[in-house]
N, C-alpha and C positions, 0 to 999 in steps of 0.2 A: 469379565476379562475383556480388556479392549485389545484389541490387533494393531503395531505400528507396521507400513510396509513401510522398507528402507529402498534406499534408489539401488541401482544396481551397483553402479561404483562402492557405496556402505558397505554393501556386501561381500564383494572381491576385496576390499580392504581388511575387514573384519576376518574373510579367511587367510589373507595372505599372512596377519598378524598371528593367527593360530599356529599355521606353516610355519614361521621363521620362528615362533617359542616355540617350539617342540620336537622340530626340526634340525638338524644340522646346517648350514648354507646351501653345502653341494647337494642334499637331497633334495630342496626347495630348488633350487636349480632345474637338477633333474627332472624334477616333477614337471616343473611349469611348461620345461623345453619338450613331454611328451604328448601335453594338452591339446587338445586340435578342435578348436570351436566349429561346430556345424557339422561333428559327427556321431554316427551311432543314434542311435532312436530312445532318447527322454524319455521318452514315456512308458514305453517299454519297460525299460529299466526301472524306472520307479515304481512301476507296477509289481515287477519281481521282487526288488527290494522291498518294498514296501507292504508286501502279499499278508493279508490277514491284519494289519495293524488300522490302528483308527487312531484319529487325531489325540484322544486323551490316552493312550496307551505312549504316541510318542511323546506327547508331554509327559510324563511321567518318566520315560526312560531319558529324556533331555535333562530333567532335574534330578536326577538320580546320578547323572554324568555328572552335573554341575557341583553336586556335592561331594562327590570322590575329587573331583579336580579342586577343590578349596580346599581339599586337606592334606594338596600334595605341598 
């Protein structure tokens, strides 16, 4: 398996694209308008979130998503 990293802009684009399909406008709005770059502790969070999982467990549950969402 090779790894692509995307640039960061890819990235924000890629989710803003997610946001705006699934999303309503004004919730994507709202969303973006509560974001506040350079707060709350990353790491942390993703520690918690994250807690117990390892990379092939998220890939599995990434491709697990990716297959209910092709058969919406």
């Amino acid at each position: 398996m090779s790894i692509v990293v995307e640039t960061e802009q890819e990235t924000v684009q890629e989710g803003l694209d997610v946001l705006t399909k699934n999303l309503p406008p004004s919730k994507v709005a709202r969303l973006l308008s509560i974001w506040r770059v350079g707060r709350g502790d990353y790491t942390a969070d993703r520690r918690k979130l994250f807690a117990g999982e390892t990379v092939t467990s998220l890939f599995a549950k990434a491709r697990a998503h990716e297959k209910r969402s092709r058969k919406r």
